[in-house]
C-alpha positions as CSV (number, residue, x, y, z in Angstrom):
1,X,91.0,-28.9,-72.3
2,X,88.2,-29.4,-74.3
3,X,85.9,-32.1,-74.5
4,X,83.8,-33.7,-77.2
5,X,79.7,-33.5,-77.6
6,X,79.8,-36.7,-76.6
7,X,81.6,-36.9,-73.4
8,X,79.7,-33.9,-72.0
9,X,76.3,-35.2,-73.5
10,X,76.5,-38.0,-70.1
11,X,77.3,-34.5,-67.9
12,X,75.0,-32.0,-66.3
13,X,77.0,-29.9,-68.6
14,X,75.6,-30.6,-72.0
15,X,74.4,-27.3,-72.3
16,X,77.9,-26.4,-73.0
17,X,78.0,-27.5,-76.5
18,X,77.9,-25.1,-79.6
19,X,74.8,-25.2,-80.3
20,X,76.0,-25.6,-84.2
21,X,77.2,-28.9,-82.9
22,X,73.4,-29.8,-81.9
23,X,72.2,-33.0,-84.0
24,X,68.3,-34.1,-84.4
25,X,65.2,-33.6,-82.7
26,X,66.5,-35.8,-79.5
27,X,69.8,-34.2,-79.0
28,X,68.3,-30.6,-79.4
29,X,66.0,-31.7,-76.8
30,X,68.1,-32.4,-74.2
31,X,70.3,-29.4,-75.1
32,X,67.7,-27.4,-74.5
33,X,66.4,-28.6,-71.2
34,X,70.1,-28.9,-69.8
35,X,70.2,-25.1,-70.4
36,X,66.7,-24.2,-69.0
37,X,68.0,-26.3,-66.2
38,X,71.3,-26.8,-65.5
39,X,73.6,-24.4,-63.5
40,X,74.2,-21.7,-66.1
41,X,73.4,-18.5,-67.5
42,X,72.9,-16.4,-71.0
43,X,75.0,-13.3,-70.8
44,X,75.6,-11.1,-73.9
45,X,79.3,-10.5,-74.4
46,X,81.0,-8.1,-77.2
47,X,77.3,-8.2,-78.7
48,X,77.4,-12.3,-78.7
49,X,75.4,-14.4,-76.4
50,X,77.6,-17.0,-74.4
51,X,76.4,-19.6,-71.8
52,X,78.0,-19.4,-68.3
53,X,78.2,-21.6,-66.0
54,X,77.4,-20.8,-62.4
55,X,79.2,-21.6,-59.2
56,X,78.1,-25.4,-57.7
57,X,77.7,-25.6,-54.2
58,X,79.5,-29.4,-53.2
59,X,78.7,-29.4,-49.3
60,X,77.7,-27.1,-46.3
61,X,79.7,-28.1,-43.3
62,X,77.7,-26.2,-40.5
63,X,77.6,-22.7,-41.4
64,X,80.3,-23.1,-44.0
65,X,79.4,-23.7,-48.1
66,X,81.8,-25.1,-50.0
67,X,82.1,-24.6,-53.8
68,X,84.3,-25.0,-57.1
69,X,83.8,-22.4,-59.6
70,X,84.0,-23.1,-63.2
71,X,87.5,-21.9,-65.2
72,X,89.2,-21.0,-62.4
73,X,92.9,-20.2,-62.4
74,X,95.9,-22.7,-61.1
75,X,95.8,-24.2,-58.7
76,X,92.8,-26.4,-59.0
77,X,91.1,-25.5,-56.0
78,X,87.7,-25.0,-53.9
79,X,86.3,-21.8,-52.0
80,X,85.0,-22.0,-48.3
81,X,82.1,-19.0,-48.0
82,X,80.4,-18.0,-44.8
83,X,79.5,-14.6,-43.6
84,X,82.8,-14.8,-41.5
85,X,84.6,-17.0,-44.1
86,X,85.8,-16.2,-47.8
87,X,88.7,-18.3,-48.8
88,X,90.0,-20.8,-51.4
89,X,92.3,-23.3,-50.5
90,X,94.1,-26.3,-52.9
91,X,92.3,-29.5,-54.0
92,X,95.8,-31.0,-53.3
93,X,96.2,-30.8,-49.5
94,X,94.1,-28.1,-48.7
95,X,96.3,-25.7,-48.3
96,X,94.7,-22.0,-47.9
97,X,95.2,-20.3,-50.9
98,X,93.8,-17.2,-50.6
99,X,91.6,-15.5,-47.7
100,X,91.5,-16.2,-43.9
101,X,90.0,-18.0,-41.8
102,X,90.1,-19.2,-38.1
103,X,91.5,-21.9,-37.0
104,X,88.3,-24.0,-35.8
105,X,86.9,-23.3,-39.2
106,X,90.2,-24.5,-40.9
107,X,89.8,-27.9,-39.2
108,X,86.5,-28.2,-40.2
109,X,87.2,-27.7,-43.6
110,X,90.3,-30.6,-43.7
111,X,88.5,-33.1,-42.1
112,X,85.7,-32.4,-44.8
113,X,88.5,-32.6,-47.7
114,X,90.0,-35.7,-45.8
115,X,86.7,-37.4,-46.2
116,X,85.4,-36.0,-49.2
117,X,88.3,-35.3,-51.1
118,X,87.2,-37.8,-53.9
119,X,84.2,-36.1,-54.7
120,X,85.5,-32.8,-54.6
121,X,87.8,-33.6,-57.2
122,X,84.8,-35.5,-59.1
123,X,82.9,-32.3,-59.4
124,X,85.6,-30.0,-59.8
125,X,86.1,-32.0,-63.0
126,X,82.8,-32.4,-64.2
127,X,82.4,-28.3,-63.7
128,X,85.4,-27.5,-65.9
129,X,84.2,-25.7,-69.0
130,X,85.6,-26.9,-72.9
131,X,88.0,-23.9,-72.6
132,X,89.2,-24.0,-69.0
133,X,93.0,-23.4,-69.0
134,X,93.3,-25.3,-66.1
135,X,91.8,-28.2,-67.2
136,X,91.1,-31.9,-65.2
137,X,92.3,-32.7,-61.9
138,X,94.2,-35.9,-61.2
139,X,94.8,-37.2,-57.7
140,X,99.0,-37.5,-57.3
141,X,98.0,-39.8,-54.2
């Protein structure tokens, strides 16, 4: 799903525009500081520089971070890191997708996506690249 110059101009992903797209002085401007600052990277692929965007950290619930990466895979869904913890689990109901962790852990985790559920969708959104096959999540509830 891709989304015009425009739309991701009002995004902390501007930076995600071909630069070709890029026009006047202003616009170049805050291109440029979106990708001196913003949550991405320049990485050289098949002899062609890309821009990449990181992983965005959403909350820390105790020792637990929790995160969205940027074109994931289907399900939408968020990942739950600790040194004990590596897991993903759906946007939807927070099922565990992938990974284990303990119970007490677990019900940390759903009672932060019971309360923050509307963010997490907000910035899993707002992290999906032009060319993520997964796209935009909408809440079925």
């Amino acid at each position: 799903m891709s989304r015009p110059k425009h739309i991701l101009r009002k995004t902390a992903l501007f930076f995600l525009v071909d630069p070709s797209e890029i026009a006047g002085l202003t616009e170049a401007v805050e291109w440029l500081e979106s990708l001196l600052n913003g949550d991405c990277e320049v990485m050289t692929v098949d002899g062609r520089d890309v821009v990449v965007e990181r992983r965005q950290r959403i909350a820390q619930v105790g020792g637990l971070k929790i995160e969205v990466y940027p074109n994931e895979h289907a399900p939408p869904h968020f990942h739950a890191v600790s040194p004990h913890v590596d897991a993903s689990f759906a946007i939807d109901d927070c099922a565990l997708l992938h990974g284990s962790v303990t119970g007490k852990d677990y019900r940390k985790i759903q009672h932060w996506h019971r309360a923050f559920k509307p963010l997490l969708i907000e910035r899993w959104n707002d992290t999906r690249p032009t060319d993520c096959k997964v796209g935009t999540y909408r809440d079925r509830t």
